[in-house]
TORSEMI-176533 format. One record per residue (C-alpha): residue in three letters; residue number from 1; y, z negated, x negated. Coordinates in steps of 0.25 Angstrom, whole numbers. Layout:
["ALA"; NUM; [Y; Z; X]],
...
***
This chain:
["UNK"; 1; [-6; -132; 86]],
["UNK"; 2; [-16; -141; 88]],
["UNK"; 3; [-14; -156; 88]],
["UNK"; 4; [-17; -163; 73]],
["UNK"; 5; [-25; -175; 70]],
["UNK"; 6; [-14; -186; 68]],
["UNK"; 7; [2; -183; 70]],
["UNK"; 8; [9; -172; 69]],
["UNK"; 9; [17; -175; 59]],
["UNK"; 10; [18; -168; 43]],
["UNK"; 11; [3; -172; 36]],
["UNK"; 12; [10; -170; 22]],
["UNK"; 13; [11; -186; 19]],
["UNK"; 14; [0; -188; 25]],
["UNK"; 15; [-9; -178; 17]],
["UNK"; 16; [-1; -182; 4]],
["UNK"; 17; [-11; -183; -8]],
["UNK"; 18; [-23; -176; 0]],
["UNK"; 19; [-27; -162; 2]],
["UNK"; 20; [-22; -155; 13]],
["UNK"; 21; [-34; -145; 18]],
["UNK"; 22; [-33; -135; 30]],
["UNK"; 23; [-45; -129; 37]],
["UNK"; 24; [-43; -116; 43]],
["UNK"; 25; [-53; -113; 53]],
["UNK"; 26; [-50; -99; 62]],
["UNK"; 27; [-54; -99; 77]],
["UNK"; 28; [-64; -90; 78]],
["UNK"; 29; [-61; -82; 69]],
["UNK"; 30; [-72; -68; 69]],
["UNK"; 31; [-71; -70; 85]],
["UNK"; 32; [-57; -72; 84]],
["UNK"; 33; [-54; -60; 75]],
["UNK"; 34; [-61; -53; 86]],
["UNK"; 35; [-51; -56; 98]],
["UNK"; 36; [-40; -55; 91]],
["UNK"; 37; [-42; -40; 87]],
["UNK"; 38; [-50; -38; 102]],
["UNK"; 39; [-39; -41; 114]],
["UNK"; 40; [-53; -39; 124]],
["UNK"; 41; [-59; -50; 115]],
["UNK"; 42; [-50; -62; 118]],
["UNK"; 43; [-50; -73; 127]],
["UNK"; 44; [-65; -69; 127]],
["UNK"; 45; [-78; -75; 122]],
["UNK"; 46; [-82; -68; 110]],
["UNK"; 47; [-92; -69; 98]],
["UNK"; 48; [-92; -61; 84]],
["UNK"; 49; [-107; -57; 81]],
["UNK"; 50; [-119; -48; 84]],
["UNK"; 51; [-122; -49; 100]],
["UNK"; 52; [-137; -45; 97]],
["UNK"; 53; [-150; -53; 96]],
["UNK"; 54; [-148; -60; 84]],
["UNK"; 55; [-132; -59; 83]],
["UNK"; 56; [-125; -72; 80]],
["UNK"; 57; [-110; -77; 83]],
["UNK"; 58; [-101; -74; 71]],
["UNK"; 59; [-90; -82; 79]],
["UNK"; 60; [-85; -85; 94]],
["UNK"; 61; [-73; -86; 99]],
["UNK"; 62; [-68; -97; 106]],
["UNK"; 63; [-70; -93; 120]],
["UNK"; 64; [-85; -90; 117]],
["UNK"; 65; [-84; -103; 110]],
["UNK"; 66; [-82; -109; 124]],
["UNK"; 67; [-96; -103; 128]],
["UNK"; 68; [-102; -110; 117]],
["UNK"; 69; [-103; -99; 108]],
["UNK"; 70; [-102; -99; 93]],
["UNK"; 71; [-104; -95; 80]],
["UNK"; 72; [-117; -91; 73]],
["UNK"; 73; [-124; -93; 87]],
["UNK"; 74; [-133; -82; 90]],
["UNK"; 75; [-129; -71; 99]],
["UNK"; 76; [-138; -72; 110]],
["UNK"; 77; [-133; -87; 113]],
["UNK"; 78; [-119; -84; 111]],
["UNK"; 79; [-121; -74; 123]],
["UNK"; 80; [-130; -82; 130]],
["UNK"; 81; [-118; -93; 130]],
["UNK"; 82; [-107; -84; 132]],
["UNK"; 83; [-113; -72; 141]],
["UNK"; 84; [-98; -66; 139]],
["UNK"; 85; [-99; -67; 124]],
["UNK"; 86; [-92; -55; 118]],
["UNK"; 87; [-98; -51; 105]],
["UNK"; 88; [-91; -44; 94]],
["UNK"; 89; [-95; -38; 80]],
["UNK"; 90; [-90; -44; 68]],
["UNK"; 91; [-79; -40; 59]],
["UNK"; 92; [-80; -46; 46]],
["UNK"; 93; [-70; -39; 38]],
["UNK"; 94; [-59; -42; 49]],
["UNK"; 95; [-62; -55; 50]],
["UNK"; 96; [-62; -55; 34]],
["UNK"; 97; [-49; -48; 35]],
["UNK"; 98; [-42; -59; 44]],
["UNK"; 99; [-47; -69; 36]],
["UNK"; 100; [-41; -64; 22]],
["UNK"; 101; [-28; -66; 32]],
["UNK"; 102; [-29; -79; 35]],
["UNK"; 103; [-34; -83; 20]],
["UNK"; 104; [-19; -75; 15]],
["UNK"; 105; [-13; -85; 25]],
["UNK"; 106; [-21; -97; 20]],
["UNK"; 107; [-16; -94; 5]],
["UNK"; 108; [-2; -92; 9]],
["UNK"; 109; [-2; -106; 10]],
["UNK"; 110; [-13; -110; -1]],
["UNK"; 111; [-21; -107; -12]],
["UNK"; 112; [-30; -115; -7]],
["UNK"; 113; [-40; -109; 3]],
["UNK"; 114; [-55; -110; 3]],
["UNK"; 115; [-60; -100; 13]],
["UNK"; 116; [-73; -106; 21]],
["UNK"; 117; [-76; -93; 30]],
["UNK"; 118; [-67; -81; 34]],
["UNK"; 119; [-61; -91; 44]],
["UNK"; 120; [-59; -104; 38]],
["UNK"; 121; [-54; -110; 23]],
["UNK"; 122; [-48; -122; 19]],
["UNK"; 123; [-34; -123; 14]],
["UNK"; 124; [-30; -133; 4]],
["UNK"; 125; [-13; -135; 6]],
["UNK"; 126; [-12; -147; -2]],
["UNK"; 127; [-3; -140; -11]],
["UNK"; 128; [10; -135; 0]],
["UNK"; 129; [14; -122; -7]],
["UNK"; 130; [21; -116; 3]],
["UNK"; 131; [28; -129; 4]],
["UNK"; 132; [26; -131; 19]],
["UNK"; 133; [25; -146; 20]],
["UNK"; 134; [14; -148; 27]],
["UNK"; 135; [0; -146; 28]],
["UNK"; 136; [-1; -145; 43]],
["UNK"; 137; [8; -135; 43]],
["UNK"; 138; [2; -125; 32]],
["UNK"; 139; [-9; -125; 43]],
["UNK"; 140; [-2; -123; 54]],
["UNK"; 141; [6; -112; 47]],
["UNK"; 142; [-8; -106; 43]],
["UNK"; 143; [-14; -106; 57]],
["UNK"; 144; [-1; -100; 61]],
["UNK"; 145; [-1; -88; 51]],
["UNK"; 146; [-15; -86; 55]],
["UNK"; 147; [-10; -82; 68]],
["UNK"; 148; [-1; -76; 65]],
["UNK"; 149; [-8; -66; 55]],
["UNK"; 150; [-21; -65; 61]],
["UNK"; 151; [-18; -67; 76]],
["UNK"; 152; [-30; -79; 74]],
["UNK"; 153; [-31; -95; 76]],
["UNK"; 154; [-36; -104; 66]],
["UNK"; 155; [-37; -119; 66]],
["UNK"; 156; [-33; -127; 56]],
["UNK"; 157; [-37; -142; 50]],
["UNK"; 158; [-29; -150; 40]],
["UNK"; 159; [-34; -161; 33]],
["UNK"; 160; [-36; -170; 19]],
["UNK"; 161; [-49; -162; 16]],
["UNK"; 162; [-59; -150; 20]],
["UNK"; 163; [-67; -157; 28]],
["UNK"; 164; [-57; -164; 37]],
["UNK"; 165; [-50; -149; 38]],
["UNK"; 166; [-63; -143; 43]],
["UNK"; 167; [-64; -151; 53]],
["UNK"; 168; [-50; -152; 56]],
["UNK"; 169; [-47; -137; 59]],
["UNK"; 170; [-59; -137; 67]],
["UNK"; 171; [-53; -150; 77]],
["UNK"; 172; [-42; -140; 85]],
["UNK"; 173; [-49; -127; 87]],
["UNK"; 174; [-45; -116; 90]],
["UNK"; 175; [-31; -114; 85]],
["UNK"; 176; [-28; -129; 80]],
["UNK"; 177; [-24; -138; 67]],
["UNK"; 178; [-28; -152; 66]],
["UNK"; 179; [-23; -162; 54]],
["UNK"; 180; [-33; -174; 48]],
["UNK"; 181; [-24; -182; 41]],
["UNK"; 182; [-28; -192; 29]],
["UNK"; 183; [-33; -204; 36]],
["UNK"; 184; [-38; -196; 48]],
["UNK"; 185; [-51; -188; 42]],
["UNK"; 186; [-61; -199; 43]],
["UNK"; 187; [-58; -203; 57]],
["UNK"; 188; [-57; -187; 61]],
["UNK"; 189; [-71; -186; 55]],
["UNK"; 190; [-76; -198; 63]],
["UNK"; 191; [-73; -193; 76]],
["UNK"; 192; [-80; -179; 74]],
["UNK"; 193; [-94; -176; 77]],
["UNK"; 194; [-102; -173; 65]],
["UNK"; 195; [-104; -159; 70]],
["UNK"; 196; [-90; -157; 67]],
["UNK"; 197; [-94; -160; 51]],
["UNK"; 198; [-94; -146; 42]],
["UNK"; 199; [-109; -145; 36]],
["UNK"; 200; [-114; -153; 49]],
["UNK"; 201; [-122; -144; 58]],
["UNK"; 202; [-131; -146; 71]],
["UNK"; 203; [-142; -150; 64]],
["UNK"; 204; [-134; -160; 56]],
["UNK"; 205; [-128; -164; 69]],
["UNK"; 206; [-141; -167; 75]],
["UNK"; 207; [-147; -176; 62]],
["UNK"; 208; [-133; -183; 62]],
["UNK"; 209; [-136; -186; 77]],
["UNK"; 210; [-149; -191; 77]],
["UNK"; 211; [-143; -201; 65]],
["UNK"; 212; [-133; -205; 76]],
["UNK"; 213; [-123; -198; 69]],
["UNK"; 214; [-112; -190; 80]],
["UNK"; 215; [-98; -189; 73]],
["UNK"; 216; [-92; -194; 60]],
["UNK"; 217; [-90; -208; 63]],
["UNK"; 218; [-105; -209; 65]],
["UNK"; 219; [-108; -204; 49]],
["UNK"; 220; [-96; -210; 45]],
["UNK"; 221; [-104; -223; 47]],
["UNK"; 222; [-114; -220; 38]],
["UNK"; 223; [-114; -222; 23]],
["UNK"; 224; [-115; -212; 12]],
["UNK"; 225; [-130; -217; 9]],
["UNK"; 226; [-135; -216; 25]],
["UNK"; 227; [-130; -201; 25]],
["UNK"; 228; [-137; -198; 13]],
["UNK"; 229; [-149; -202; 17]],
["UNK"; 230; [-148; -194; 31]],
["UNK"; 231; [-141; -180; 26]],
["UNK"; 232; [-143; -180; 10]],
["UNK"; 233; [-132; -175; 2]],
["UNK"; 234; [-125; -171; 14]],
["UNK"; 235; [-123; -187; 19]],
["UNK"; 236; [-112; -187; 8]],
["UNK"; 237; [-105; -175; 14]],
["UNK"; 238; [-106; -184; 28]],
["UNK"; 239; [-102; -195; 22]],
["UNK"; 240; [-89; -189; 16]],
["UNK"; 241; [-86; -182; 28]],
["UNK"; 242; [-88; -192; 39]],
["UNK"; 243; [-76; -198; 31]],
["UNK"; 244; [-67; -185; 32]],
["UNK"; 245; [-70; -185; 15]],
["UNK"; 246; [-70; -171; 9]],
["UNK"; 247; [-65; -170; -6]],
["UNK"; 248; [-68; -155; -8]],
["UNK"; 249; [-56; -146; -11]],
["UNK"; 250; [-52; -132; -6]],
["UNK"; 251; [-58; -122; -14]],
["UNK"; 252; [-51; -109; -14]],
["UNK"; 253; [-62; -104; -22]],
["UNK"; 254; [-76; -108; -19]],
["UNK"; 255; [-90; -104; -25]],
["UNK"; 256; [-96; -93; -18]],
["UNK"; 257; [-112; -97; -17]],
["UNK"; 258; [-118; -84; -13]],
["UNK"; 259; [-118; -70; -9]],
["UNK"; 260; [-128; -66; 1]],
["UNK"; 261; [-129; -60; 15]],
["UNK"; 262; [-141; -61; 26]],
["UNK"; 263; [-145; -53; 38]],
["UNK"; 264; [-150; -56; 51]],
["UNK"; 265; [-160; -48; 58]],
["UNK"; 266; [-161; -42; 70]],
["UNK"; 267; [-176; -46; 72]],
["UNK"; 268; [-184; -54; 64]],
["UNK"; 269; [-191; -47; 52]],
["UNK"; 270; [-203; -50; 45]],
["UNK"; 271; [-207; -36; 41]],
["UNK"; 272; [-207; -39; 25]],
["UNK"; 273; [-201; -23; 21]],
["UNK"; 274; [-191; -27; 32]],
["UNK"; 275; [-188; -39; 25]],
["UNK"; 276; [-187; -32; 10]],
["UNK"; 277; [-178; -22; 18]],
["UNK"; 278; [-168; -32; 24]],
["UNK"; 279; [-167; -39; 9]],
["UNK"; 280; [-164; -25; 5]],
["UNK"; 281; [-152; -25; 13]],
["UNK"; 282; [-147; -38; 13]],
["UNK"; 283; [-149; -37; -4]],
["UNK"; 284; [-139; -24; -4]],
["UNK"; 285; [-130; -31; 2]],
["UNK"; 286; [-129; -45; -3]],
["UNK"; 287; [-129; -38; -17]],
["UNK"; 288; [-117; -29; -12]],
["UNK"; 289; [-109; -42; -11]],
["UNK"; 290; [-114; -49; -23]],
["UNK"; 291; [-109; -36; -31]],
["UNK"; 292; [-97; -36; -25]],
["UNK"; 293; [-94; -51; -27]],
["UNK"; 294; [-97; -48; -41]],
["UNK"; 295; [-107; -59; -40]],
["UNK"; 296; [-118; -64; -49]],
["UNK"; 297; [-130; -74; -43]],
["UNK"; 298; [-142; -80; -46]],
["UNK"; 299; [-150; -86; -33]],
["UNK"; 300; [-155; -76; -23]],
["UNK"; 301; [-156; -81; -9]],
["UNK"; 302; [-164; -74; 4]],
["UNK"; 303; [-163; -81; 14]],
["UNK"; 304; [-172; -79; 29]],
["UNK"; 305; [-172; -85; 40]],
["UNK"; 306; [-184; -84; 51]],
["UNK"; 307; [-184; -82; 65]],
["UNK"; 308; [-186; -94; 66]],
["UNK"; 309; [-172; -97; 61]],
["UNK"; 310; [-181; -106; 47]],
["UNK"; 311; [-170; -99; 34]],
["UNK"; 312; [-177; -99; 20]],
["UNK"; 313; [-170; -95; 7]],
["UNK"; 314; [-177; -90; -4]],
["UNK"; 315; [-167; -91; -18]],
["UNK"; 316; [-171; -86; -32]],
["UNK"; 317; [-163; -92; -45]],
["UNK"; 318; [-161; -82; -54]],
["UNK"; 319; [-159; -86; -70]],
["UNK"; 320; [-147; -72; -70]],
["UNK"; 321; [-137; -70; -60]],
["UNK"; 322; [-141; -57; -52]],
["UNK"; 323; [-132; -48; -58]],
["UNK"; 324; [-139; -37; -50]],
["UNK"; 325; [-143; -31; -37]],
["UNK"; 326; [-158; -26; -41]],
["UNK"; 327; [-158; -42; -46]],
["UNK"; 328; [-154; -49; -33]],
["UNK"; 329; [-163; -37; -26]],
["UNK"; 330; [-175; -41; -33]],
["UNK"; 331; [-173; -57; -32]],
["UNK"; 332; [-171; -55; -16]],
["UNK"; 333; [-183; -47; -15]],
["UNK"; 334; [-192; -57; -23]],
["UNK"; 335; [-187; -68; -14]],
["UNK"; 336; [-190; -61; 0]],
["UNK"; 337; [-205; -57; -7]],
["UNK"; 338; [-208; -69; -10]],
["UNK"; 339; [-206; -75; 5]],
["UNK"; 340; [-214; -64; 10]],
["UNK"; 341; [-221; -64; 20]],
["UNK"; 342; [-211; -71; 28]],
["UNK"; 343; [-216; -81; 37]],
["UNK"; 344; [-209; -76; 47]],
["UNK"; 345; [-199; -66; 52]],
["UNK"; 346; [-184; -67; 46]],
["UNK"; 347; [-172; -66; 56]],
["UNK"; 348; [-162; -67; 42]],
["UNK"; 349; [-162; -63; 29]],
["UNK"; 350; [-151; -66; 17]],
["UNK"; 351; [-149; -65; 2]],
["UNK"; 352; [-139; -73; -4]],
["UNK"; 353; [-137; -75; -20]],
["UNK"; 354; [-131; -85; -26]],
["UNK"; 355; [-127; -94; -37]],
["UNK"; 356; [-117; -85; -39]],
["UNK"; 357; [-107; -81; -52]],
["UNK"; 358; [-97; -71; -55]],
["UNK"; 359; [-93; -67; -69]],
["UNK"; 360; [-101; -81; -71]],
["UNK"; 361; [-92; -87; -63]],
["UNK"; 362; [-95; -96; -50]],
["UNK"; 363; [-93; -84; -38]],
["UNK"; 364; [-80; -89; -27]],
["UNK"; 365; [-83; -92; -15]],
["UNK"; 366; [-77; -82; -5]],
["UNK"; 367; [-74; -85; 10]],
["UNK"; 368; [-87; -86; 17]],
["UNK"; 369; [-91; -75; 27]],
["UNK"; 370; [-103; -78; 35]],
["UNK"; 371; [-102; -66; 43]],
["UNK"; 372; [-104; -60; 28]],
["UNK"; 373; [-118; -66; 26]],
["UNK"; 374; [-122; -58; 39]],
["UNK"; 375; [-128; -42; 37]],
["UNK"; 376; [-131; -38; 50]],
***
């Protein structure tokens, strides 16, 4: 086990009164899938994903990690890292398999589980019903059935509250727990770069540099209004955060958002009766999912994105819930009509419908599955 933030001792008393939130994170997981059930793959650098032109990482192990090489990077700069890269195709429904394991462990131990991906959730063990003792404990016994089930890794961070458990497991990987402890969270956030903050990308990095802004103590030091001003209504998001604050509860059930799916092309298209035949496509089989979600919306999305990487999304409201596919079909048709001509050739296209009700009911949110989203 790796070595916790403060002693080693029972965090019971400690975390008396607070919530007690584990992140589960798993190391690698697609690529690490992959080794496990290929004895010629391990020990060796290894990316799931499409090889060709414009194939993109899906996820890399950690000795392609070494070589610079991650996730959603192109394929063409993975290789060009990692010349001994070995590529391999995807298996969604195994990895999905695995990953209903490892949730039947997680609710051996809670009820409370809040699935973010098919590798990662947060746990709620406030409540000990197994009447362990110990927080810390629940998560080593977890990382420890894991193992033993799946033949896999996972790291594990405990902590007060969602944020501080993100970044938590995140501090010992692969393979490791870390603790944050009440009194600790604030001072843990400080000594992190803000790259390190969920919801803070490159770009984000880059604007909080050129603020002299490099890790938490730096926004710590500035006030509510100040961040505001800089990042809108994100500032208060910063603000809270800087101060390892984070108030929202574990929801076992969240509100789905959207059903959709898109598809990347091979080569660029501008050809419009190529464009209305790839719409044709992708509407069969968004509207296979929504039918089989039982799902009723009323915002129709088609998203494109050029070649030269610009993305525009195109949404119609309707005053019904689409109840039907010939409705959805005609609504995405209109919106592609309507942007036609293009002004200039697409790389992507997706539909996505949204503001979505079951038996007029808000739709639950489901484990997402961005390797889902992809129709190639």
């Amino acid at each position: 086990m790796a070595e916790l933030a403060g002693d080693n001792g029972d965090d019971e008393e400690a975390i008396l009164g607070l919530r007690k939130i584990i992140h589960v994170d798993m190391d690698a997981f697609f690529a690490s899938v992959e080794q496990r059930d290929n004895l010629e793959l391990r020990g060796k650098p290894v990316a799931v994903g499409g090889a060709g032109g414009r194939g993109v990482v899906a996820a890399a192990s950690y000795e392609a990690r070494k070589f610079g090489v991650r996730s959603a990077m192109p394929s063409v700069t993975a290789r060009r890292k990692c010349p001994d890269l070995i590529f391999v195709r995807h298996r969604f429904e195994v990895y999905r398999e695995v990953s209903n394991q490892i949730r039947g462990i997680f609710r051996h131990y809670t009820p409370h589980v809040e699935p973010l991906s098919l590798d990662e959730a947060y746990l709620d063990v406030t409540e000990d019903i197994r009447g362990i003792g110990s927080a810390t404990r629940i998560a080593e016994l977890i990382r420890q059935k894991i193992r033993e089930e799946t033949g896999l890794t996972a790291s594990a961070g405990l902590s007060y509250n969602k944020f501080l458990a993100k970044l938590a497991s995140d501090q010992n990987k692969p393979d490791g727990l870390c603790v944050i402890r009440p009194g600790q969270g604030a001072a843990f956030v400080q000594s992190l770069p803000v790259r390190r903050f969920h919801g803070i990308g490159p770009k984000g990095a880059d604007k909080m540099a050129r603020l002299g802004i490099e890790t938490g103590a730096d926004l710590a030091a500035k006030d509510a209004e100040w961040l505001r001003q800089h990042f809108g209504s994100f500032g208060d998001y910063l603000y809270r955060a800087a101060r390892g604050i984070d108030l929202r509860p574990v929801r076992a059930n969240r509100i789905r958002k959207s059903i959709g799916g898109e598809r990347t092309f091979g080569e660029d298209i501008s050809d419009e009766d190529a464009l209305r035949d790839t719409l044709e496509r992708i509407i069969t089989i968004v509207w296979d999912r929504i039918a089989e979600k039982k799902a009723r919306g009323r915002t129709v999305t088609l998203k494109l994105k050029y070649n030269d990487f610009q993305l525009a999304t195109r949404s119609r409201s309707l005053p019904r819930p689409v109840t039907d596919k010939q409705l959805f079909a005609e609504t995405a048709r209109a919106i592609l009509e309507d942007e036609m001509p293009l002004p200039m050739p697409i790389r992507l296209m997706g539909l996505t419908i949204s503001n979505l009700e079951r038996d007029g009911k808000p739709q639950e949110e489901p484990p997402r599955d961005d390797a889902q989203l992809s129709l190639l």
